[in-house]
C-alpha positions as CSV (number, residue, x, y, z in Angstrom):
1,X,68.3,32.0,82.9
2,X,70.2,35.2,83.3
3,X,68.3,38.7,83.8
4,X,69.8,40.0,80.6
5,X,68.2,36.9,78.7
6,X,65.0,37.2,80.8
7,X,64.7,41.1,79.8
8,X,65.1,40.3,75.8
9,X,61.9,37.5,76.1
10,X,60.1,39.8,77.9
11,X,60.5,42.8,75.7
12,X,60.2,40.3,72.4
13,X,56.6,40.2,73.7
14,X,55.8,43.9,73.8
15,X,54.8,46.5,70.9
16,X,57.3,48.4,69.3
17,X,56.8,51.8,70.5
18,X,57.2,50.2,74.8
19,X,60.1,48.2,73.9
20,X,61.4,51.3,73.1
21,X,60.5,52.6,76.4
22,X,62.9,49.7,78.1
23,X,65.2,51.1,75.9
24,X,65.1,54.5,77.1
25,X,64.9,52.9,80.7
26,X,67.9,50.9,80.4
27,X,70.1,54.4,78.8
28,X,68.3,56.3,82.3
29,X,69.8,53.6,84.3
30,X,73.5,53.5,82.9
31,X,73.1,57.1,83.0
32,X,72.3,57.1,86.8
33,X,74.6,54.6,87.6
34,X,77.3,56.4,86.3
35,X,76.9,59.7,87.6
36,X,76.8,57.9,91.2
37,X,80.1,56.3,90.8
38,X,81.3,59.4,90.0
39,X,79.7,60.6,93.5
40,X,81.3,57.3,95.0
41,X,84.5,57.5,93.6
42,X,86.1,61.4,94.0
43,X,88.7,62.7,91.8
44,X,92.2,62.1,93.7
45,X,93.5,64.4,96.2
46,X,96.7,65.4,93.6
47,X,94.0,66.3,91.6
48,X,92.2,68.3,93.4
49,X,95.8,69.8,94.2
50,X,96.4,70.9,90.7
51,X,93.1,72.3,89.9
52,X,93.3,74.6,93.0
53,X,96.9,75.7,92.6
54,X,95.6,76.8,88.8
55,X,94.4,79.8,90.7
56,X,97.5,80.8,92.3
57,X,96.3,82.5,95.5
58,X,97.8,82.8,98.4
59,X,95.8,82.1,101.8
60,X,98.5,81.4,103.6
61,X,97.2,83.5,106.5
62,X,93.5,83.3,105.8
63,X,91.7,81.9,109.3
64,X,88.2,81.3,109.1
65,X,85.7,82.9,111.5
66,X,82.5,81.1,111.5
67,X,80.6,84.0,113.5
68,X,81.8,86.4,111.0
69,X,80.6,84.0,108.5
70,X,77.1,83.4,110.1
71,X,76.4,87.3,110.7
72,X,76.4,87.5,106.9
């Protein structure tokens, strides 16, 4: 028997009001799952690119001094 098949018998057996708790468990799940495969899979360097040249700023000769940054 498959687990989807296995979760409808088992919720058939409970009242109304915590079926609709698996319910709400199940949207929690597809909603968690998503938002880690978003983690897992990052938007593409090119766009990444594009959103940063949006701003059109040059730091061309920026350097970055991490004691600088740490006395702050």
């Amino acid at each position: 028997m498959r687990f989807g098949e296995l979760i409808a018998r088992e919720a058939e057996n409970l009242p109304a009001d915590k079926q609709a708790e698996v319910l709400d468990f199940i949207a929690f799940l597809r909603q968690r799952t998503a938002a880690s495969s978003d983690v897992a899979n990052p938007a593409p360097t090119e766009d990444i690119e594009a959103f940063f040249r949006s701003f059109d700023v040059d730091v061309s000769d920026y350097k970055f001094d991490r004691e600088e940054a740490n006395a702050r």
